[in-house]
Predicted model as a PDB file, atoms N, CA, C, CB and O in Angstrom, pLDDT in the B-factor column:
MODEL        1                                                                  
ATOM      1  N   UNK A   1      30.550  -5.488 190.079  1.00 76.00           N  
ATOM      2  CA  UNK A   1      29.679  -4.464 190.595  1.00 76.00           C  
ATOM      3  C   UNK A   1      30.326  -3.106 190.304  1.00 76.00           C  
ATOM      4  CB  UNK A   1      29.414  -4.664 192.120  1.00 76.00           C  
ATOM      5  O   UNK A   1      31.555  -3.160 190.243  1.00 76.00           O  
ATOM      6  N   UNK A   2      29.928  -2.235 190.165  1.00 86.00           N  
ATOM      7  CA  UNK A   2      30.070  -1.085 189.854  1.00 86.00           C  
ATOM      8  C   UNK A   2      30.269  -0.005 190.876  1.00 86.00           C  
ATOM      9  CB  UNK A   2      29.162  -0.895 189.169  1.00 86.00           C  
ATOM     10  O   UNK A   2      29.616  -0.164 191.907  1.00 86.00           O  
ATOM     11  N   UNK A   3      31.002   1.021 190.813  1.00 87.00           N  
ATOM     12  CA  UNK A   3      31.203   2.087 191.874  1.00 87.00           C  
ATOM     13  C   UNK A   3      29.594   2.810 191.836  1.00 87.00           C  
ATOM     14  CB  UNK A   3      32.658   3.293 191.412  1.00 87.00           C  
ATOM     15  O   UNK A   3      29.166   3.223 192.914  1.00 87.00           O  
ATOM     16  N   UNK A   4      29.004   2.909 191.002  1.00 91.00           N  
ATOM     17  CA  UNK A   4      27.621   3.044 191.116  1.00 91.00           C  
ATOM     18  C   UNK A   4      26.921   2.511 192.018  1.00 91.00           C  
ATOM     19  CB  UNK A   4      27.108   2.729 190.207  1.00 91.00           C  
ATOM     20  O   UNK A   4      26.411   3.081 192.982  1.00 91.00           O  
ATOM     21  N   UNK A   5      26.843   0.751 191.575  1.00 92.00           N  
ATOM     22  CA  UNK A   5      25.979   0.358 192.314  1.00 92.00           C  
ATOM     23  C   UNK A   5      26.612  -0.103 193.723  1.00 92.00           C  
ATOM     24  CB  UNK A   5      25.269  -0.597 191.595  1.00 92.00           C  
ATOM     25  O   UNK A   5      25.853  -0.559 194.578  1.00 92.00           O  
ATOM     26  N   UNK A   6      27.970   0.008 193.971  1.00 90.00           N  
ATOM     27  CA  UNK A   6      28.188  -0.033 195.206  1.00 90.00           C  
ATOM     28  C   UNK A   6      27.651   1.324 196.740  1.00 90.00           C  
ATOM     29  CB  UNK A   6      29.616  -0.209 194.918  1.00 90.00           C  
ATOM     30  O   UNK A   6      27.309   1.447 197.917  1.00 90.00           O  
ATOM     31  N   UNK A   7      27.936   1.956 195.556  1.00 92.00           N  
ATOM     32  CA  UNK A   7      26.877   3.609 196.252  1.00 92.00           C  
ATOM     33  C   UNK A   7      25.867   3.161 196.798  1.00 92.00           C  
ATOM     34  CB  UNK A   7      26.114   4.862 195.104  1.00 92.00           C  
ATOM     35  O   UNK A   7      25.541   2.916 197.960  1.00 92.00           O  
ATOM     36  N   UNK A   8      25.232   3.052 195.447  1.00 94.00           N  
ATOM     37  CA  UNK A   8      23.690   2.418 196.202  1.00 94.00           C  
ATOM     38  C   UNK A   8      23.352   1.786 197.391  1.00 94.00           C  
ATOM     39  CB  UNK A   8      23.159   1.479 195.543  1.00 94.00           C  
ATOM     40  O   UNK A   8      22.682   2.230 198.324  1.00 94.00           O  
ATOM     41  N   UNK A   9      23.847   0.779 197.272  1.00 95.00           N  
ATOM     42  CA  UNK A   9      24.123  -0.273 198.491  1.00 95.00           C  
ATOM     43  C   UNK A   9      24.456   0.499 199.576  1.00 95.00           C  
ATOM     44  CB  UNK A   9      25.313  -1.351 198.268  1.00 95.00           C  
ATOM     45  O   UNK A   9      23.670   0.484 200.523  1.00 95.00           O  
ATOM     46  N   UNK A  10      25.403   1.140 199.645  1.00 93.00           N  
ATOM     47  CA  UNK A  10      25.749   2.025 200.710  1.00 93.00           C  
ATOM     48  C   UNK A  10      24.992   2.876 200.989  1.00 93.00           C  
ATOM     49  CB  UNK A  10      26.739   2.593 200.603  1.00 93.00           C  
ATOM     50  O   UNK A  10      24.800   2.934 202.204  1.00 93.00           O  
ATOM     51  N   UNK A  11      24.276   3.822 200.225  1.00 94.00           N  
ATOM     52  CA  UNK A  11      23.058   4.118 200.592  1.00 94.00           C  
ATOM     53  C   UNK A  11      21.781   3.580 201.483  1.00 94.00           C  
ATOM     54  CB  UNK A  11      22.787   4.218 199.715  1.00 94.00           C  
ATOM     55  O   UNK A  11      21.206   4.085 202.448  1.00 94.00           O  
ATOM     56  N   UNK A  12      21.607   2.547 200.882  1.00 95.00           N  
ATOM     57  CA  UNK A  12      20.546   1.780 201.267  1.00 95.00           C  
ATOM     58  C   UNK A  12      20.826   1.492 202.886  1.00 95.00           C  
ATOM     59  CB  UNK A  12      20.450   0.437 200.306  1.00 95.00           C  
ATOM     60  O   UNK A  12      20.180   1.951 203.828  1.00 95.00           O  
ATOM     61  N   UNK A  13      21.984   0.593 202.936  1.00 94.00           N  
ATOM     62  CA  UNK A  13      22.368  -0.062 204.122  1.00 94.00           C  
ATOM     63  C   UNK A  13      22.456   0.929 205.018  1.00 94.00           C  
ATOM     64  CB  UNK A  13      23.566  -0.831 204.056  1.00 94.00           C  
ATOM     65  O   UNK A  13      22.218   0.525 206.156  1.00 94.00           O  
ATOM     66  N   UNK A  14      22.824   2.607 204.913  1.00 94.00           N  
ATOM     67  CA  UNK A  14      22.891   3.404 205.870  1.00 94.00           C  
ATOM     68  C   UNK A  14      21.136   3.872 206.103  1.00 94.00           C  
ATOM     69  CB  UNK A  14      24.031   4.591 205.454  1.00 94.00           C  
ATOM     70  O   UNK A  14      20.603   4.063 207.196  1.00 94.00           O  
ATOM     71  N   UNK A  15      20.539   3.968 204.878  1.00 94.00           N  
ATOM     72  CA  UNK A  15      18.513   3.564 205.720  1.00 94.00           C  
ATOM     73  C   UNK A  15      18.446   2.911 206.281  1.00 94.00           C  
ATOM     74  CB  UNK A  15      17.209   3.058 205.139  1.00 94.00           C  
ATOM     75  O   UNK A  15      17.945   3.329 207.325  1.00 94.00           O  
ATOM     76  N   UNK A  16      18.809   1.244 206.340  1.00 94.00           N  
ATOM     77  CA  UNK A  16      18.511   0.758 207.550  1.00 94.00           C  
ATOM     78  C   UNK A  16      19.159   0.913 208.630  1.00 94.00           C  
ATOM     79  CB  UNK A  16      18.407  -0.246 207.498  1.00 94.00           C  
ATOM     80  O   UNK A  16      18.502   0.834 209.667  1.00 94.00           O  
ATOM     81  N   UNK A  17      20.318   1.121 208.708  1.00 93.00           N  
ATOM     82  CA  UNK A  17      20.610   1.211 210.388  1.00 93.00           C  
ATOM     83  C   UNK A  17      20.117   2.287 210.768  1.00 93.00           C  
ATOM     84  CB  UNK A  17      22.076   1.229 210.928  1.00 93.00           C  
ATOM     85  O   UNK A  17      20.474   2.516 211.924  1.00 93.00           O  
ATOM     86  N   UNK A  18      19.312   3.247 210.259  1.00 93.00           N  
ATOM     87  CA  UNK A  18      18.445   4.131 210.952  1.00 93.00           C  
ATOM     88  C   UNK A  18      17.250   4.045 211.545  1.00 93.00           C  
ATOM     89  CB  UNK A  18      18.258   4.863 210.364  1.00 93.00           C  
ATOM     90  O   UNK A  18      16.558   4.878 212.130  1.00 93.00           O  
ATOM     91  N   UNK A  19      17.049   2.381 211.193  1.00 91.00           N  
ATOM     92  CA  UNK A  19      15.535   1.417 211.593  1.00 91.00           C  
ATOM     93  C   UNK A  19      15.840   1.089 213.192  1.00 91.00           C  
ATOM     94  CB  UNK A  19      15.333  -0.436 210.496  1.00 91.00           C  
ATOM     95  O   UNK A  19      16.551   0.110 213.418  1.00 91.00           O  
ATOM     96  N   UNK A  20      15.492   1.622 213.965  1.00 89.00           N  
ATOM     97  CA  UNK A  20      15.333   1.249 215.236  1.00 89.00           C  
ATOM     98  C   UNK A  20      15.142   0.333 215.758  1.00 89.00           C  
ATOM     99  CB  UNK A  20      14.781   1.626 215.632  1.00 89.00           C  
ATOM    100  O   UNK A  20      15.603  -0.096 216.815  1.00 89.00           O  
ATOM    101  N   UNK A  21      14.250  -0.176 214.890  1.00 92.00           N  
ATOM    102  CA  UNK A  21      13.553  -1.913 215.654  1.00 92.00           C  
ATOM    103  C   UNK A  21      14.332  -3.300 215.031  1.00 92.00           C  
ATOM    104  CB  UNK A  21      11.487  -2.243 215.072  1.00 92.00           C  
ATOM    105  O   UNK A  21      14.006  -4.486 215.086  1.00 92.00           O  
ATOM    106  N   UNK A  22      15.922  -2.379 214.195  1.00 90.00           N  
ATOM    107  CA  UNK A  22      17.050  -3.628 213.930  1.00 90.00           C  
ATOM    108  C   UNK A  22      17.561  -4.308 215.628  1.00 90.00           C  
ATOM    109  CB  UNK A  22      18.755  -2.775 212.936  1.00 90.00           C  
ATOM    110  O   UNK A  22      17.606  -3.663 216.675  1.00 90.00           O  
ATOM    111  N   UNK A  23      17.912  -5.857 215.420  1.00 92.00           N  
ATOM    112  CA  UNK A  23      18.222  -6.535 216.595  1.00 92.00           C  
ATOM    113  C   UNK A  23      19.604  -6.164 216.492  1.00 92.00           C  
ATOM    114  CB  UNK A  23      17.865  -8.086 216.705  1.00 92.00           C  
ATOM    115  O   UNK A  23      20.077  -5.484 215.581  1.00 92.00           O  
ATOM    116  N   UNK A  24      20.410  -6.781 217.754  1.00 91.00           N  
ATOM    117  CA  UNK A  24      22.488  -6.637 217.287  1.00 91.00           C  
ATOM    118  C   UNK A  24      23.073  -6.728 216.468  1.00 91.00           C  
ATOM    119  CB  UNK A  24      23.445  -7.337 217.625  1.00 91.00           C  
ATOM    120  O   UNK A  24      24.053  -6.166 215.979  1.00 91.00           O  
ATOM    121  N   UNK A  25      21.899  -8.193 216.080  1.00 93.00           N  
ATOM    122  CA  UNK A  25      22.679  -9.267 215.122  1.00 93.00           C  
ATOM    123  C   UNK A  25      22.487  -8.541 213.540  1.00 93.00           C  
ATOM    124  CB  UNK A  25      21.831 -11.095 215.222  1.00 93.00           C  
ATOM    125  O   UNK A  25      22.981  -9.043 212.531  1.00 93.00           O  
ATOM    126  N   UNK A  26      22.066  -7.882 213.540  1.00 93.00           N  
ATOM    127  CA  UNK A  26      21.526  -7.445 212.466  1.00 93.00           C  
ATOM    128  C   UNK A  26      22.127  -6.371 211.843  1.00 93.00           C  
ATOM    129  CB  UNK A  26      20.381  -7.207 212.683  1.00 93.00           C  
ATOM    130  O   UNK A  26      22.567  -6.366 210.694  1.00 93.00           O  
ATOM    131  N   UNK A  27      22.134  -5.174 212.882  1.00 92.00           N  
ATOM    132  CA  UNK A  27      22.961  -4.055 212.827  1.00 92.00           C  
ATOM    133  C   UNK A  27      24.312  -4.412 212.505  1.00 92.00           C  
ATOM    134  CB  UNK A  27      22.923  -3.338 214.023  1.00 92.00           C  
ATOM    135  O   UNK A  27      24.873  -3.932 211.520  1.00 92.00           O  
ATOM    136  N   UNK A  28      25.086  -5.552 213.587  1.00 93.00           N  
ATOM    137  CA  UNK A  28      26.176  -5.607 213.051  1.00 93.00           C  
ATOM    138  C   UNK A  28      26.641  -6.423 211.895  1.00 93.00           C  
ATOM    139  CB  UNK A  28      26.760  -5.787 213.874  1.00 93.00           C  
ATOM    140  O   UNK A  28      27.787  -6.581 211.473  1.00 93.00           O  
ATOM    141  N   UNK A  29      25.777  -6.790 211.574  1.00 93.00           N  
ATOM    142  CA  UNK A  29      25.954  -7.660 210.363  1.00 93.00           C  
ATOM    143  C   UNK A  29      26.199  -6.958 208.566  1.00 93.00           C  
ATOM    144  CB  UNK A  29      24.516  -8.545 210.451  1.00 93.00           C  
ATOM    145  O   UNK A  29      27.012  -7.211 207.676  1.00 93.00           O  
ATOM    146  N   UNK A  30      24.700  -5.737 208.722  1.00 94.00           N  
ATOM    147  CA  UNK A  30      24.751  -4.270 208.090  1.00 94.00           C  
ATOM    148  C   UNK A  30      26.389  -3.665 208.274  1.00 94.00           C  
ATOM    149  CB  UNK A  30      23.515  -3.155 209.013  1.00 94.00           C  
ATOM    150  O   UNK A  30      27.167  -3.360 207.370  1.00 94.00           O  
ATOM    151  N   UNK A  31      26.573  -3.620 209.500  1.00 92.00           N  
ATOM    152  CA  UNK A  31      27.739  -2.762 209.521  1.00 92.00           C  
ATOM    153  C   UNK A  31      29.209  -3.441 208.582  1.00 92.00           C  
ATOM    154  CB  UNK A  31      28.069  -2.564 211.237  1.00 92.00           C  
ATOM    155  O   UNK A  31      29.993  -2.857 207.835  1.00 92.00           O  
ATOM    156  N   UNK A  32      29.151  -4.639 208.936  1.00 91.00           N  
ATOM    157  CA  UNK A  32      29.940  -5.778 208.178  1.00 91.00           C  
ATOM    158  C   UNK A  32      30.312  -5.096 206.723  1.00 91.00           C  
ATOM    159  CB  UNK A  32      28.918  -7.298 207.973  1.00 91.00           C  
ATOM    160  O   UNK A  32      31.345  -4.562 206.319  1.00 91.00           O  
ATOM    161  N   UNK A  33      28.933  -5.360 206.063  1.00 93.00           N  
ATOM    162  CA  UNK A  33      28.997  -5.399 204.816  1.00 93.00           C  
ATOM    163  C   UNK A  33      28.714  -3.814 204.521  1.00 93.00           C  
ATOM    164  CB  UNK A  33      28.029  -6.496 204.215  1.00 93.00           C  
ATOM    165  O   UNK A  33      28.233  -3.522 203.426  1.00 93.00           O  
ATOM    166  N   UNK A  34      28.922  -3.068 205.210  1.00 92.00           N  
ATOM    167  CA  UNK A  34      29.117  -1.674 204.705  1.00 92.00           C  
ATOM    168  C   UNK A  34      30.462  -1.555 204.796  1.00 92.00           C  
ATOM    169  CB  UNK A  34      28.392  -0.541 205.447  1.00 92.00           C  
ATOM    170  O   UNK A  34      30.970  -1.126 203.760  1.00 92.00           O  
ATOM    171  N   UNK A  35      31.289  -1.810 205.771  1.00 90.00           N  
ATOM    172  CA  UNK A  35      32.342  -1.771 205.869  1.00 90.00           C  
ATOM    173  C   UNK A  35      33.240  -2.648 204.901  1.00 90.00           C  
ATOM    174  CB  UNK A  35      32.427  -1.918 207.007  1.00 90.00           C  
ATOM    175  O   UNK A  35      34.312  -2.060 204.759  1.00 90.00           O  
ATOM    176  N   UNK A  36      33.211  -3.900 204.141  1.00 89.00           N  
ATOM    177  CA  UNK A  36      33.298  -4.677 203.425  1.00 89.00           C  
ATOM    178  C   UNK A  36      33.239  -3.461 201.826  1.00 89.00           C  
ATOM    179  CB  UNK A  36      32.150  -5.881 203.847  1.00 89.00           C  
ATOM    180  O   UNK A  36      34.111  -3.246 200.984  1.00 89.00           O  
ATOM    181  N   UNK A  37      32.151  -3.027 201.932  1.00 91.00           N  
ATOM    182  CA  UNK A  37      31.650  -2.396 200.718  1.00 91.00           C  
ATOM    183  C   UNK A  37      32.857  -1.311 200.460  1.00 91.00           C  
ATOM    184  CB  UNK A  37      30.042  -1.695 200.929  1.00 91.00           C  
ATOM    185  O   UNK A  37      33.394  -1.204 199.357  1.00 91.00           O  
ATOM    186  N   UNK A  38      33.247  -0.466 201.680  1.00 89.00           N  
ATOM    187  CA  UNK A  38      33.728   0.827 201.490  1.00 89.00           C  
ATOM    188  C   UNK A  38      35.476  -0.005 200.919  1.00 89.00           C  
ATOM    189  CB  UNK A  38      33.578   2.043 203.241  1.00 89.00           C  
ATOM    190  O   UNK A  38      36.254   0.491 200.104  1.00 89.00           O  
ATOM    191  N   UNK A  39      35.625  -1.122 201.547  1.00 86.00           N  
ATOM    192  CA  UNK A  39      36.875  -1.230 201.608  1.00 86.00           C  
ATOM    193  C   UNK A  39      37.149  -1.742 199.831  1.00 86.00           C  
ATOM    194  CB  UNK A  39      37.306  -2.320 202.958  1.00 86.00           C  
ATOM    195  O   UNK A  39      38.284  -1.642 199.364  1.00 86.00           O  
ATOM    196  N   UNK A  40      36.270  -2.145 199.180  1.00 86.00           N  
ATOM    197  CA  UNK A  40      36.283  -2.437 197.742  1.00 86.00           C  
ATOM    198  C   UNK A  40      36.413  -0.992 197.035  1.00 86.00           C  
ATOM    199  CB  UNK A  40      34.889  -3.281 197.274  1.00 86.00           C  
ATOM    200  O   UNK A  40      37.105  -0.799 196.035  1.00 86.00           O  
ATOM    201  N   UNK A  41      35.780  -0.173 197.582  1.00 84.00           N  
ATOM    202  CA  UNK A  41      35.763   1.201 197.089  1.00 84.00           C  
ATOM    203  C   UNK A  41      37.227   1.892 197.383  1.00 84.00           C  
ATOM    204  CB  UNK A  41      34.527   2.025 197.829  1.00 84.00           C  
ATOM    205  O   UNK A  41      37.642   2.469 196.378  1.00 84.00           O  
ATOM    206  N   UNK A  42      37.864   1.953 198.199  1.00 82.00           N  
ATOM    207  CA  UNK A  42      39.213   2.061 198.701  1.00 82.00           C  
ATOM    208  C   UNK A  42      40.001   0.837 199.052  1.00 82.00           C  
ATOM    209  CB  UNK A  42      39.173   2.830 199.808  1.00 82.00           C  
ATOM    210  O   UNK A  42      40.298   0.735 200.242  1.00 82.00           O  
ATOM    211  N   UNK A  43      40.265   0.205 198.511  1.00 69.00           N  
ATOM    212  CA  UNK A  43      41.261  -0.589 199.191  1.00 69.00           C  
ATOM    213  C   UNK A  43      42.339  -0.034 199.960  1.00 69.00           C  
ATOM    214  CB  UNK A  43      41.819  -1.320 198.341  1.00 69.00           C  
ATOM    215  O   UNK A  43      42.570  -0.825 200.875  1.00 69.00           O  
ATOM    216  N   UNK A  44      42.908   0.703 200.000  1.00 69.00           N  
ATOM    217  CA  UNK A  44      43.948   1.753 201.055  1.00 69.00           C  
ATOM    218  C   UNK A  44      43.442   1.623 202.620  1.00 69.00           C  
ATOM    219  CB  UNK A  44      43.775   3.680 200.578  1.00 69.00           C  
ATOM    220  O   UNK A  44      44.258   1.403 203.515  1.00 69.00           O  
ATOM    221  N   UNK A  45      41.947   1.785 202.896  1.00 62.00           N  
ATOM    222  CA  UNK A  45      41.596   1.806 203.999  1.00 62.00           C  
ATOM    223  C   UNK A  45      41.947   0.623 204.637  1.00 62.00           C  
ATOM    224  CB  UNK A  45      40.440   2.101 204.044  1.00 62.00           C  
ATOM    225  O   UNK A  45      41.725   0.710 205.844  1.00 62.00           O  
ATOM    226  N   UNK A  46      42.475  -0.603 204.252  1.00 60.00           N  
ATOM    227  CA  UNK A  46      42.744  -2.422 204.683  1.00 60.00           C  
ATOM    228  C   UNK A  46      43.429  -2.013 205.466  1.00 60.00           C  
ATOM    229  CB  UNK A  46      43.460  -3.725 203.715  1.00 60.00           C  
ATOM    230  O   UNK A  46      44.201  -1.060 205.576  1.00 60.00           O  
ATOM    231  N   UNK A  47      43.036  -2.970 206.154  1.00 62.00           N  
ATOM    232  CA  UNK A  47      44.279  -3.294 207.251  1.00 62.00           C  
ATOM    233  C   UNK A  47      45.481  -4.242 207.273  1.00 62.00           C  
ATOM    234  CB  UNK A  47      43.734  -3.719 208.323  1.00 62.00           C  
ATOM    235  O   UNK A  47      45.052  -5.394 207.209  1.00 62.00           O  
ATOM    236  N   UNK A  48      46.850  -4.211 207.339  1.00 63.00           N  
ATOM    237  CA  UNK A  48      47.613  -5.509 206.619  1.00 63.00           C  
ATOM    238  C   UNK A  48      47.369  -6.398 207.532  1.00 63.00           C  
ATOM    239  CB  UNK A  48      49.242  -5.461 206.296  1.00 63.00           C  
ATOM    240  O   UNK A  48      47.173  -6.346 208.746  1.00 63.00           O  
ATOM    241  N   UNK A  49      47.427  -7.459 206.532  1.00 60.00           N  
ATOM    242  CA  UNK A  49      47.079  -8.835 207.493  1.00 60.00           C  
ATOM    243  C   UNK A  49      48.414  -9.184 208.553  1.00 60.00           C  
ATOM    244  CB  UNK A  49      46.814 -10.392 206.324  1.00 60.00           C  
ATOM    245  O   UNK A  49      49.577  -8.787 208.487  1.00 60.00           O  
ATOM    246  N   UNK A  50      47.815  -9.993 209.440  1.00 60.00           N  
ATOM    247  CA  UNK A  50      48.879 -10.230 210.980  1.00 60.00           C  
ATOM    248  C   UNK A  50      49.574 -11.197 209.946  1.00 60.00           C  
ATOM    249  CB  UNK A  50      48.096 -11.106 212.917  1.00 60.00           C  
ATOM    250  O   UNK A  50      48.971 -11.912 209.145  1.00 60.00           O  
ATOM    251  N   UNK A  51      51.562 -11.060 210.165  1.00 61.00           N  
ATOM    252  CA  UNK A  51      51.624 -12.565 210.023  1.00 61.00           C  
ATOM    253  C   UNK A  51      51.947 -13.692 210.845  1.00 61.00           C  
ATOM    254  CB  UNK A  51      52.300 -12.754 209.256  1.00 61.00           C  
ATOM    255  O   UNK A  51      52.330 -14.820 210.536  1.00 61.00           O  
ATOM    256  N   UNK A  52      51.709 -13.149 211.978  1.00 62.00           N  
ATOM    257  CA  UNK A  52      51.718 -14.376 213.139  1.00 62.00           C  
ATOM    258  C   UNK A  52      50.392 -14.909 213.504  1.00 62.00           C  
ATOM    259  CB  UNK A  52      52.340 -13.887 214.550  1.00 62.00           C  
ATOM    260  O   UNK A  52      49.341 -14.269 213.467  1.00 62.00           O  
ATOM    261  N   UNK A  53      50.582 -16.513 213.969  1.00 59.00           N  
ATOM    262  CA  UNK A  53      49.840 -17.236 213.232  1.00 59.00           C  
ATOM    263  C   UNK A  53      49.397 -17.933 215.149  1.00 59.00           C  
ATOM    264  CB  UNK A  53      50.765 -18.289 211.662  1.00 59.00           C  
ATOM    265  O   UNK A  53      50.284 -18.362 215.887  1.00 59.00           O  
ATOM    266  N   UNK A  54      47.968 -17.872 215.544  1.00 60.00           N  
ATOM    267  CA  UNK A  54      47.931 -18.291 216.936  1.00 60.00           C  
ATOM    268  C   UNK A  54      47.306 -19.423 217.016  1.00 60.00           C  
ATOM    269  CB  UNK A  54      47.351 -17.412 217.812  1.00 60.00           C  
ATOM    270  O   UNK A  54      46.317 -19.531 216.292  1.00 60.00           O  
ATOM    271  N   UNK A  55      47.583 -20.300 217.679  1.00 59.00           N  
ATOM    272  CA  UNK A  55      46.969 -21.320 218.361  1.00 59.00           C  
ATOM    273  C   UNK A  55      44.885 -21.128 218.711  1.00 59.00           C  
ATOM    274  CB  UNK A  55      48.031 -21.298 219.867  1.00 59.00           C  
ATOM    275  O   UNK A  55      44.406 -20.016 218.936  1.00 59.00           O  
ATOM    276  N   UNK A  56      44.104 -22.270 218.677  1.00 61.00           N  
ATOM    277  CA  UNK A  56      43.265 -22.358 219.441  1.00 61.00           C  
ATOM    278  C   UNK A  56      43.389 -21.252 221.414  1.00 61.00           C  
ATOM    279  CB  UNK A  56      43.316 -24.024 219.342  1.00 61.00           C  
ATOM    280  O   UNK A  56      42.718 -20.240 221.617  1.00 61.00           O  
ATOM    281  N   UNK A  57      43.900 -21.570 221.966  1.00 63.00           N  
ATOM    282  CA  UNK A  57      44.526 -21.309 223.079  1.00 63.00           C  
ATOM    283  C   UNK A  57      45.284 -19.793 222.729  1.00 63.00           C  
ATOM    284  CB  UNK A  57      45.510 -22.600 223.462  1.00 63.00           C  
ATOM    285  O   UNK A  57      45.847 -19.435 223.764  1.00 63.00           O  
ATOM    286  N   UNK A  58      45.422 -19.111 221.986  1.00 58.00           N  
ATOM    287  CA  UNK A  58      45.272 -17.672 221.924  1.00 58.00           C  
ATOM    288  C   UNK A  58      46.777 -17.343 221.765  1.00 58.00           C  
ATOM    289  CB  UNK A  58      44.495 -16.965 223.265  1.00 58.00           C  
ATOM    290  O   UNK A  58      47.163 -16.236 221.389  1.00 58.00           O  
ATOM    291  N   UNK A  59      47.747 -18.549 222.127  1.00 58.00           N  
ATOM    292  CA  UNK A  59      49.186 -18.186 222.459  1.00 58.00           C  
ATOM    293  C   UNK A  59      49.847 -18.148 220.834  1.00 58.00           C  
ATOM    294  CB  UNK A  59      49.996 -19.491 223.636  1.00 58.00           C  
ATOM    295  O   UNK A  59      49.259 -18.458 219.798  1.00 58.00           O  
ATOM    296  N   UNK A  60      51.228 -17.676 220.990  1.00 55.00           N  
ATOM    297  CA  UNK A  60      52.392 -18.207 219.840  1.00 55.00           C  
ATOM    298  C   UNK A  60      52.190 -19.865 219.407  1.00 55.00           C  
ATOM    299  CB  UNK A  60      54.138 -18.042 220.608  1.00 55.00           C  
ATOM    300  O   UNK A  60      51.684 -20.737 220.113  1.00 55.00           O  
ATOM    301  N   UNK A  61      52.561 -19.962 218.486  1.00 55.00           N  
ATOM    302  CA  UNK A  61      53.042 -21.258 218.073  1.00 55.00           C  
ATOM    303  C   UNK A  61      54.018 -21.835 218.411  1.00 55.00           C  
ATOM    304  CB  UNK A  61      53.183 -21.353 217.081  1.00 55.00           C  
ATOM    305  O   UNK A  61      54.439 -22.234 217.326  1.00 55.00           O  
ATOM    306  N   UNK A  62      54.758 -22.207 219.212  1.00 57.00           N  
ATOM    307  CA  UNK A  62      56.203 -22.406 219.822  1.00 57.00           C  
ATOM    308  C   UNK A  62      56.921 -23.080 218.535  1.00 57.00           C  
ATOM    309  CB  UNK A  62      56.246 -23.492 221.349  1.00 57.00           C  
ATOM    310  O   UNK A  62      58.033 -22.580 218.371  1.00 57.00           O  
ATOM    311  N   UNK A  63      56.611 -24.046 217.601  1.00 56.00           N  
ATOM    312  CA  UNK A  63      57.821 -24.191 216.282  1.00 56.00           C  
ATOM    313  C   UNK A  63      57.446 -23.086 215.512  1.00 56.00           C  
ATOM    314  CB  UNK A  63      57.797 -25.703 215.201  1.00 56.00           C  
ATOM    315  O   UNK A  63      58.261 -23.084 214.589  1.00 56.00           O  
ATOM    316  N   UNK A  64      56.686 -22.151 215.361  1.00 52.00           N  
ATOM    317  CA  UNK A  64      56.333 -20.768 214.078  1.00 52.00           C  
ATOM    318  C   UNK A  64      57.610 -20.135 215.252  1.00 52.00           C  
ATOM    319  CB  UNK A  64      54.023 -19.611 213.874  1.00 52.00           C  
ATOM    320  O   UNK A  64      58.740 -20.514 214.947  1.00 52.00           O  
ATOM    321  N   UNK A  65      57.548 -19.404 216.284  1.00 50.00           N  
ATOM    322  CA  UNK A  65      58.364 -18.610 217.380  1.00 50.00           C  
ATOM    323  C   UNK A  65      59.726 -18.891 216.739  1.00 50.00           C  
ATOM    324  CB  UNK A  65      58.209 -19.180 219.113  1.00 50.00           C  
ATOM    325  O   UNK A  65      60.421 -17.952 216.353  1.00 50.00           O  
ATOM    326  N   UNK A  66      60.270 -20.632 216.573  1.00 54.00           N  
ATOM    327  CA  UNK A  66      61.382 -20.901 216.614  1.00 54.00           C  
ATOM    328  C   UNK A  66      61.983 -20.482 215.276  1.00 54.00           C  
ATOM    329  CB  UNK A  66      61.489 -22.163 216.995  1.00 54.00           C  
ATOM    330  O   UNK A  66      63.027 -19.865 215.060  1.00 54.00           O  
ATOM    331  N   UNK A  67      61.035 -20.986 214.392  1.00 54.00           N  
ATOM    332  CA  UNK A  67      61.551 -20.637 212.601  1.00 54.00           C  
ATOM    333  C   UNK A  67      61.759 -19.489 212.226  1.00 54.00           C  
ATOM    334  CB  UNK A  67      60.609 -20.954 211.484  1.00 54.00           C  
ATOM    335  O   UNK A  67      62.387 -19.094 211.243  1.00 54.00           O  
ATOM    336  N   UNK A  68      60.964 -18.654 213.407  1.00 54.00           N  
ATOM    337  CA  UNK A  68      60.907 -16.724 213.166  1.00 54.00           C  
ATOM    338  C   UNK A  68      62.073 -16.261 213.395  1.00 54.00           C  
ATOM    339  CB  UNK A  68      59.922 -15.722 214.233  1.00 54.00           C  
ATOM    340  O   UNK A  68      62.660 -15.540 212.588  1.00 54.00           O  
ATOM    341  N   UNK A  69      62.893 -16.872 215.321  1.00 52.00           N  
ATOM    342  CA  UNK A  69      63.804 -16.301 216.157  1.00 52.00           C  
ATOM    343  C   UNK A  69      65.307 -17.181 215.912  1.00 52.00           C  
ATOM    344  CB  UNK A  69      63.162 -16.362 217.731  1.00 52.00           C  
ATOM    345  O   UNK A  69      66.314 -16.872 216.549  1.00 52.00           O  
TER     346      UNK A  69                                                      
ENDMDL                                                                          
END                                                                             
């Protein structure tokens, strides 16, 4: 895709979230892939990935903790 036609897109997608009668799911879904879009256009804007690694249950890994500490 092209820095062109990524414009576009970005264009477009900012008409619709100006559509009022979008649901949550929708808006944020738009927002997704605008945000997705910009970050191809800049990659700088990324965020670095975490490298700790969590459980179902939200906690540490207690053997990842140990191999780290």
């Amino acid at each position: 895709m092209t820095r062109d036609a990524i414009m576009a897109e970005l264009l477009e997608i900012e008409g619709l979230l100006q559509d009022g009668r979008l649901n949550d799911d929708d808006r944020h879904a738009l927002h997704r892939a605008q945000q997705a879009l910009r970050n191809i256009l800049d990659p700088e804007t990324w965020h670095q990935a975490s490298q700790t690694f969590y459980r179902i249950d939200n906690r540490p890994s207690e053997a990842v903790s140990l191999l780290l500490h």
